[in-house]
N, C-alpha and C positions, 0 to 999 in steps of 0.2 A: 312928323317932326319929333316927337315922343321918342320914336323907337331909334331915327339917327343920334338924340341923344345918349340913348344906353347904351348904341355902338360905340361912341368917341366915348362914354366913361369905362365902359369895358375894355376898350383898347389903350387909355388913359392909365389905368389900374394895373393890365398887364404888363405896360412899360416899368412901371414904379415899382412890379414886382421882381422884373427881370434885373432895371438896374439896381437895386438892394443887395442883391445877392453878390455874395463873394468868396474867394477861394480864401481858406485857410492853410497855412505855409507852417508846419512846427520846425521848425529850423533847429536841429539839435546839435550838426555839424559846425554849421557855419558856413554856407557854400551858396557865395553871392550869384555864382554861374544859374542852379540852380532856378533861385528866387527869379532872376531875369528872364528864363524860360518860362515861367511860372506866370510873370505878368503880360509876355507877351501872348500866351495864349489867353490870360482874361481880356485883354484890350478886345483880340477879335470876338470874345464873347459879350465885351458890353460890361464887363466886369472889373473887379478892383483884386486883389491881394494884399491878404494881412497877414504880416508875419509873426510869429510867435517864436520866442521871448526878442524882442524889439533891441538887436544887438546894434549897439551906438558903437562909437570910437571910443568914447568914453567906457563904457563896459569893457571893450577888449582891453583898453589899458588897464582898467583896472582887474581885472582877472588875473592880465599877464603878469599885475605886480605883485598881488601877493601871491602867484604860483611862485614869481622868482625870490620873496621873502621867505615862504617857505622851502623853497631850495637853499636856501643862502643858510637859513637858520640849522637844516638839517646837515650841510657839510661843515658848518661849523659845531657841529656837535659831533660829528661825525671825528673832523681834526683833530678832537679834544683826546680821543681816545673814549670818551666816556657811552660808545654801546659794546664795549670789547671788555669792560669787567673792571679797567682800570680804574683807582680808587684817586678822584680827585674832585672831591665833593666839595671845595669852593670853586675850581674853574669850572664845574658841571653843572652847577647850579646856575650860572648866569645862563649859558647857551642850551640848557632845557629849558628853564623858563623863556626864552626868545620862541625855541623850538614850537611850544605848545601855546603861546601866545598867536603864533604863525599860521599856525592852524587853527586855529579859532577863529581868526579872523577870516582863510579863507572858506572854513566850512558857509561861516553866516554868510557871505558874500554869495556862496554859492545856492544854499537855500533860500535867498530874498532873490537873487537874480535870473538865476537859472531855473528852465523849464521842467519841473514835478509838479505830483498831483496837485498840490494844494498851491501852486502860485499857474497851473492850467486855468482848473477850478475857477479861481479868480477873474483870469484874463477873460474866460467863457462867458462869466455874468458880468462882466464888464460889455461884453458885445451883448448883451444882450439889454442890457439895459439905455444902451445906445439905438437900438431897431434893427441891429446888424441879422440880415438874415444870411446862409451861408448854403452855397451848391456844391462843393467839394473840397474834401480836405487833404495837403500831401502832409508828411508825415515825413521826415528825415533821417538819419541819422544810421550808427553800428545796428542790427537787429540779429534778434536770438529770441526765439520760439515766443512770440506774441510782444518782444521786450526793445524797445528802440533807447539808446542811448548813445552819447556824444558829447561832445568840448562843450554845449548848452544845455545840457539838459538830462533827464532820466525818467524815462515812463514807460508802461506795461501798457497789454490793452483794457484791463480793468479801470486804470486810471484814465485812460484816454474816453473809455464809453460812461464810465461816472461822474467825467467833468459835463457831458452833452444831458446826462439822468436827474441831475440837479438842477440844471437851468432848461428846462424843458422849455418851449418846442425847439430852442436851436438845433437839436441834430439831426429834427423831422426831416430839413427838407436836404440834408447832404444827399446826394444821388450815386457819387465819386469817390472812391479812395484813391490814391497814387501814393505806393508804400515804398519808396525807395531807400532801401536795403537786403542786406544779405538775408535770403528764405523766406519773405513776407510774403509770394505767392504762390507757396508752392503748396501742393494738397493740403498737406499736415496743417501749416499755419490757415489755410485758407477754414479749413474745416474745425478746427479747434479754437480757434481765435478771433478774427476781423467779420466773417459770417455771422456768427455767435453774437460779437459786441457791438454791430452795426448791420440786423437785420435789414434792414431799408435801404443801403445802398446797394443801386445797380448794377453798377460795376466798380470790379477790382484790378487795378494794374501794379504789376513788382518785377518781385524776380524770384524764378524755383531755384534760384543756387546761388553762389557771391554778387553782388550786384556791382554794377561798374564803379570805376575810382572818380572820386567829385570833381576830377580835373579832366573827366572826358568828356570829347564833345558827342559823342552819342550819346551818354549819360541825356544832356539839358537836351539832346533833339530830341530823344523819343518824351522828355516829360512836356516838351511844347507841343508834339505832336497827338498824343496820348488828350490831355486837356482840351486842344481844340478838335479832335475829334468826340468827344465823349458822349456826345448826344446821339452820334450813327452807330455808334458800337454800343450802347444800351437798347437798340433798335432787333441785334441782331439775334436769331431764335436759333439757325441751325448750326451745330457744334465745328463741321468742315468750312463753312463760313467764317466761323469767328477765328477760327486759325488761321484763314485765310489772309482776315484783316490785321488779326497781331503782326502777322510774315508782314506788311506793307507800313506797318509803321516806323519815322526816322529811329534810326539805332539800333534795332531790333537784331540785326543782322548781326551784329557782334557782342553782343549782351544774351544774358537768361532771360530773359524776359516773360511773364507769363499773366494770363487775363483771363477774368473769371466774370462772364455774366449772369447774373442769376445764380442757377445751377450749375452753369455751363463752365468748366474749364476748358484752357488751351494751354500748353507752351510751345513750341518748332518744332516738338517731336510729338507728343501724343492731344489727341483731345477727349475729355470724358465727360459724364455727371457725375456730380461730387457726390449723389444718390446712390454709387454704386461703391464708394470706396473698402466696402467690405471685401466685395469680390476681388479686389486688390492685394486685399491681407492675407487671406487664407492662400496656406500654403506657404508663403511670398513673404514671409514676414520675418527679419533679419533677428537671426539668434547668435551669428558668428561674431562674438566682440574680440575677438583672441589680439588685433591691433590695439584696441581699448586698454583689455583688462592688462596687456606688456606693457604699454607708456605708464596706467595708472599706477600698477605698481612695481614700474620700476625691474622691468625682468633684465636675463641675459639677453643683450642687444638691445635694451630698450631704455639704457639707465638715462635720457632727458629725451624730451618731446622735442621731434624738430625743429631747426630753428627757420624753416620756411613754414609760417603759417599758414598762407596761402594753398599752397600746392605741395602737399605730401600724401602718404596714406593714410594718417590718424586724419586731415581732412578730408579725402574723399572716402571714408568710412563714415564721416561728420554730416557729408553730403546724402550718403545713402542711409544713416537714421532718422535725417530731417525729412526724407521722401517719406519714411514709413511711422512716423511719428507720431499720425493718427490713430494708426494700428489700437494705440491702447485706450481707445474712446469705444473701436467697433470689435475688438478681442476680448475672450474669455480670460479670466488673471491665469488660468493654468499655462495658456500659449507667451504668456508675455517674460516667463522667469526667465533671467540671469541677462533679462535687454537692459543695455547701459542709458545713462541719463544722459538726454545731449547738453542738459545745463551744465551738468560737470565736464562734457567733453570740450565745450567751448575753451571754458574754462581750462583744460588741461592743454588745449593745442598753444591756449596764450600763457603757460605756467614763465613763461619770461617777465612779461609785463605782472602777473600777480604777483613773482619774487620781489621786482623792482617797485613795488605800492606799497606793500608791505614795510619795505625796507623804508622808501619815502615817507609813510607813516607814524611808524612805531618804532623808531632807534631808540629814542628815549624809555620805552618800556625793556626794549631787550639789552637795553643797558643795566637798568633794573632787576631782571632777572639774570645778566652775566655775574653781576656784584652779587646776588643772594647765594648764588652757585658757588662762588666765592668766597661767603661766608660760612659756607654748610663743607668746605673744603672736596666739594663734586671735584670727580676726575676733569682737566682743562681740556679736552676733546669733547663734551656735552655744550660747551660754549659755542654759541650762535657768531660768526665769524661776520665773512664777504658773504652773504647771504646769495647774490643776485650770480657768485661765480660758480657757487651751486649746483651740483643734476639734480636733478629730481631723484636718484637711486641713493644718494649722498645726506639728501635731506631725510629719508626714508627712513633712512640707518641711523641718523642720528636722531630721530623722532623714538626710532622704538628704542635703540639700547638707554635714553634718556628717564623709557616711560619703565622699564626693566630697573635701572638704577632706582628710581623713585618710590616704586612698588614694595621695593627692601626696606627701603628708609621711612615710610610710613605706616607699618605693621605694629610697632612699637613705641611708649610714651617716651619721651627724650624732651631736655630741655629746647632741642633744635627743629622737635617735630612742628611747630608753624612755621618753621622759614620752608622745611621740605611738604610740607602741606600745600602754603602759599606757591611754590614751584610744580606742585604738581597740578594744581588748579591752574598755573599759566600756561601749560603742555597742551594740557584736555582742551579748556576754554579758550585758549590761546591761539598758539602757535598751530598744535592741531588740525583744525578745522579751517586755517585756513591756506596752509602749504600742504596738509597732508588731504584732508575731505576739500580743498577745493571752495568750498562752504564760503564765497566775494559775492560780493555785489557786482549784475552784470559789468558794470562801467569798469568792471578791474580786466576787461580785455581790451584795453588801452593804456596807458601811461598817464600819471597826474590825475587819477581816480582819489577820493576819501573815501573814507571808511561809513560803516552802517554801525549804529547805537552799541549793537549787541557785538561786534569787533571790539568797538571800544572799551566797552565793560569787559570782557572776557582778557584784553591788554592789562587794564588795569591789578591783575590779579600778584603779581608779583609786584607791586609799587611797596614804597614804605609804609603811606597809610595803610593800604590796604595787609599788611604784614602785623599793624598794629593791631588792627579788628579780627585777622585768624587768632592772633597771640592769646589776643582778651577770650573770644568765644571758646578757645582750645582748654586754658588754664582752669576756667570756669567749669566748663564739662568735665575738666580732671577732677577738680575736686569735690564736683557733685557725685561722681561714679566711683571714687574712693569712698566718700562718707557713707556713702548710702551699701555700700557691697559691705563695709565695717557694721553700719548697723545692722542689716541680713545675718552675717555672722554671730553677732550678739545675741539675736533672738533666737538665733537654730542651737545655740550652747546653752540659753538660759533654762534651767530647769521650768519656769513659769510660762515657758513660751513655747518650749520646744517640740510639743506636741501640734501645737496649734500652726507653727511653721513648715511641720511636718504635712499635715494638711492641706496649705496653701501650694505646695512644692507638688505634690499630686497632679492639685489642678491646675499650675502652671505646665507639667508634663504633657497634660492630656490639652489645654490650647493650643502645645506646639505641636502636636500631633495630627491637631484637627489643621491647623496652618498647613501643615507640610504637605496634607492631603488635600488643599485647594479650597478651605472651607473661603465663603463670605467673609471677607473683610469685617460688614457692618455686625455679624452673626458673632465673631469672635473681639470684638472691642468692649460691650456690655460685658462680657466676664472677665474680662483682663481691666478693666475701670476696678469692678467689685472689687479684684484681688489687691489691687492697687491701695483701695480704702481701707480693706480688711489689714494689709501690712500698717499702714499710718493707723490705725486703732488701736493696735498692741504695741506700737511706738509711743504714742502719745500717752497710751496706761501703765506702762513701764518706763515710763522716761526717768525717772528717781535711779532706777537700776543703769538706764545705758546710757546715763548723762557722765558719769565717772568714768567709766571705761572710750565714752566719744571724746571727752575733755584729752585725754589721755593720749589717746590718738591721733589729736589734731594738733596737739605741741608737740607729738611724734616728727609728724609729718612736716610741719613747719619748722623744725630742727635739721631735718633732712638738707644733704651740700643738692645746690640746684643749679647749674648753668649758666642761666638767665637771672640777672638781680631780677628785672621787669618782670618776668613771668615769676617770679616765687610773689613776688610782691602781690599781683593779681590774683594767685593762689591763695595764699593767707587770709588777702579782704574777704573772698568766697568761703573759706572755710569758717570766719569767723562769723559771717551772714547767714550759714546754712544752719549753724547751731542756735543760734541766735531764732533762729524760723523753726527748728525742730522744737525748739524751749514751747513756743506758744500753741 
C-alpha cells in the first residue's frame, strides 16, 4: 500500500513538473506567425508560451506614435532649413526643441518598453518569483555574431545568459534553444557564443547563413516542427544521423538551417564536432578582404556598398567571414592580420540605413555644426548636405578634406580657435566614427534605430553650450600658459635667478631625454613634480622683482584687439585670478 503510494506521488510530482515548464518566446521582431508556431508545438508538449516583451496594441500604437512624432518633428526641422547652416534662430528654435523633445520621449518609451538587458533581467525574476520553470527558449529577431536585435528590443548573448546568472536556477532546466536569425547556428556563433553562454542546453536549432523572412511559412513549420520534436533529437549521438533528422524537418528544405547536439553539428551540407574546429582553420582561414577593404574605403569601383543587401559580394564575403569567425578563438594572432571585423562589415553592407539614422537622429546637431562652419567662414563644400543621397566615397572625401582643413586651423591661438576646436571634436567624436569607422549600435542595420550614450555625447560637441565650455577652458589655458612662459622668461633674465634657472633647464633636458627613450611614466613624474616646486620657490622669493614686470604684462595683454568680447572677457578674469594666486 506504502510503496503504490510513492508511485501516484512520484507520478503526481512528475506531472507538476512537466506541466510547469514553459517555452520562452523573445519576440524582438514582432512576428505573430511565429509565436503561433511556438504555442502549437507547446500544446503537444503539455506546455504554455511566454512571450517577451509582452507586445499589446496599445504598445504598438504607442511606439508607432512617437516614431511618427519623431518623424514629423525631424521634417519639420528639416523644412526649416535649420541642418543646412541657415541662420534662423527664432524659427529653429521652436522645431529643435519639438525635435529633441521627440526623442526623448521615444528613447524613454523605448527603454521602459522594449526588450534589453535590464527590462529582460526583470522579466526573468519576475518568472521566477511566480514558480515559472522554463524548457526552452526561442529567441527572435535581426542577428549578428552573438547579437539579436529588432522593432522590440536589443540584446547580446551576454545579456541574455546574465539575465538566467542572476535569477538562478531558471536557466538550469532550458534543454532548447531555437535562434531564429541570420548566423546564430553556424560554427562561429555556435562555438563562440550560445555554447559558451548556455552550457547546459542540448540542443541548438538556427541558421548557418540569412535566415528566412518572418512571412514565410517554412519559417513557422520548421520552428513547430523543430520544438515538437526536441526531445528525439537531443536523443541523437551519431553526427550522419542527426543530419539525417535536420534533412526531415518542416522547412528545412528551403532555408539554412543548421543543429547542433551536444558537440555535434549538422547543416544540409557538411556535419562535424565543434572539437575539431581548429582543423578547419589552418590553412583555410580567410585573409582575402580585397571586397571589404574596396567598399570600406571607398576605392575605384567601389565608391557606395551595394544597394542589395541581401545578395551581393560584400554579403557573400559576410557569409564566408561568419563561417570562419571562430578562427580567432583557435588561431595564433600572427595568422589572424589584416582579417576584417564582420561587426563592421554588417554594418557597411547596411551603410544605407546607418546614413538614414544618422540623419533621423542628429539634424539638429549637424545644424549646429553647419552654423559653426558658418561662423568660422569654412569653405561651403565641408557642409554636411542630403546626407542619406550620399556614397560612401563622397562622404569619405568630405570627412578627410574637413579633418585637413581643421588641422590648419587649430595649430594656432586665434580668437576663433574654440569654435575650430569645438568642430573638430565633432568630426573625431562625431561624424567620424560613425559614417566613417562605422562605430552604431547593431539595431542601426535597420531603419528607426536610436542612438547609444556615447553617439550622443560625441553629437553634442559642436552645440552652443557645449562651444561655451571649450571657449571657457581654452581662454583659461591661454592665459595660464602665457603668464607662466612670461614668468620663465623673468627668472632666466634676472641676474638673482638666472643661474638657478639655468640648472633647472638641464634637468628639464635630461627628463625629456629619458621620456624620449621610453623611461617609466611613474620614474619620470617624482623629478618633474620636484622641478615644478623648485620653479614656484624662486617665484614665490622673488616675487617683489616679478610682480612689476607680471603687472606690466598682464595690462599688456588685456590691452591687446581680441576678436571675441566673450573670450577676452574670460581671459582677463583668469589673468587677474593667476596673479592674484601668484601673490600668496
Amino acid at each position: 500500500m506504502l510503496k503504490s503510494v510513492f508511485s501516484i506521488l512520484a507520478i503526481v510530482m512528475s506531472f507538476a513538473t512537466t506541466a510547469n515548464a514553459d517555452i520562452l518566446f523573445l519576440d524582438l521582431n514582432g512576428n505573430p506567425k511565429e509565436i503561433e508556431a511556438a504555442k502549437a508545438a507547446a500544446a503537444k508538449r503539455g506546455e504554455k508560451v511566454i512571450v517577451l516583451p509582452e507586445i499589446t496594441k496599445e504598445m504598438m500604437a504607442n511606439q508607432a506614435k512617437f516614431k511618427e512624432l519623431t518623424q514629423k518633428a525631424n521634417a519639420d526641422y528639416l523644412k526649416k532649413g535649420c541642418s543646412v547652416g541657415i541662420e534662423k534662430t527664432a524659427a529653429c528654435a521652436t522645431v529643435a526643441k519639438n525635435l529633441e523633445d521627440a526623442m526623448a520621449k521615444e528613447n524613454k518609451f523605448r527603454q521602459e518598453n522594449e526588450l534589453n538587458a535590464k527590462t529582460l533581467e526583470k522579466s526573468i525574476a519576475d518568472l521566477k518569483q511566480k514558480g515559472v520553470q522554463l524548457s526552452s527558449m526561442v529567441v527572435s529577431g535581426h542577428d549578428g555574431n552573438g547579437h539579436f536585435a529588432g522593432r522590440f528590443g536589443d540584446l547580446d548573448d551576454k545579456a541574455l545568459s546574465d539575465a538566467f546568472l542572476k535569477n538562478p536556477p531558471m536557466g538550469d532546466g532550458i534543454r532548447s534553444l531555437a535562434l531564429w536569425g541570420c548566423y546564430t547556428a553556424n560554427i562561429s556563433s555556435l562555438s563562440l557564443y550560445w555554447k559558451k553562454s548556455f552550457p547546459q542546453v542540448e540542443v541548438v536549432v538556427g541558421f548557418d547563413k540569412q535566415g528566412p523572412l518572418g512571412n514565410s511559412p517554412a519559417n513557422w513549420a520548421l520552428l513547430k516542427d523543430f520544438l515538437s520534436k526536441e526531445k528525439e533529437l537531443t536523443q541523437i549521438k551519431d553526427e550522419n544521423e542527426l543530419q539525417k533528422a535536420l534533412k526531415g524537418l518542416d522547412g528545412v528544405r528551403i532555408t539554412d538551417a543548421a543543429i547542433c547536439v551536444g558537440g555535434k553539428f549538422s547543416n544540409k551540407k557538411l556535419t562535424m564536432d565543434l572539437a575539431n574546429v581548429q582543423s578547419m582553420c589552418e590553412g583555410a582561414y580567410l585573409k582575402d578582404a580585397k571586397v571589404y577593404t574596396c567598399y570600406l574605403n571607398a576605392e575605384e569601383g567601389c565608391a557606395n556598398p551595394p544597394a542589395n543587401t541581401s545578395d551581393s559580394e560584400l554579403r557573400r564575403f559576410y557569409e564566408k567571414l561568419q563561417d570562419y569567425a571562430h578562427c580567432k578563438e583557435v588561431l595564433p594572432p600572427e595568422q589572424q592580420v589584416g582579417v576584417p571585423s564582420p561587426d563592421t562589415m554588417i554594418r557597411l553592407i547596411h551603410f544605407a540605413d546607418v546614413k538614414k539614422n544618422f540623419v533621423q537622429n542628429f539634424s539638429r546637431e549637424i545644424a549646429d555644426y553647419n552654423k559653426l562652419l558658418d561662423k568660422v567662414g569654412a569653405p561651403k563644400d565641408l557642409h554636411w548636405g542630403d546626407i542619406q543621397k550620399m556614397t560612401r566615397a563622397e562622404v569619405l572625401a568630405k570627412l578627410n578634406a574637413t579633418a585637413k582643413y581643421l588641422n590648419d586651423k587649430t595649430d594656432n591661438d586665434s580668437a576663433l580657435k574654440p569654435e575650430f576646436m569645438a568642430l573638430k571634436n565633432f568630426l573625431n567624436l562625431g561624424i567620424q566614427p560613425v559614417l566613417g569607422d562605422l562605430n552604431v549600435p547593431f539595431t542601426w542595420v535597420d531603419t528607426g534605430a536610436g542612438p547609444s550614450e556615447g553617439m550622443k555625447n560625441g553629437m553634442l560637441t559642436a552645440s552652443p553650450a557645449n562651444l561655451i565650455r571649450v571657449r571657457k577652458d581654452y581662454e583659461n589655458d591661454r592665459a595660464t600658459r602665457l603668464m607662466n612662459e612670461k614668468i620663465e622668461s623673468i627668472l632666466k633674465t634676472n641676474s638673482a635667478t638666472r643661474s638657478q634657472m639655468e640648472v633647472i633647464g638641464v634637468r628639464e633636458k635630461e627628463l625629456q631625454r629619458q621620456m624620449e627613450a621610453g623611461a617609466n611614466f611613474r620614474d619620470i613624474m617624482g623629478p618633474a613634480q620636484q622641478i615644478d616646486e623648485d620653479k614656484q620657490r624662486l617665484r614665490q622669493n622673488n616675487w617683489k622683482t616679478i610682480s612689476v614686470e607680471l603687472e606690466q604684462y598682464k595690462q599688456q595683454l588685456k590691452s591687446e584687439s581680441y576678436a571675441s568680447a566673450e573670450g577676452q572677457k574670460i581671459f582677463n578674469a583668469k589673468l587677474d585670478e593667476l596673479v592674484t594666486t601668484y601673490a600668496k
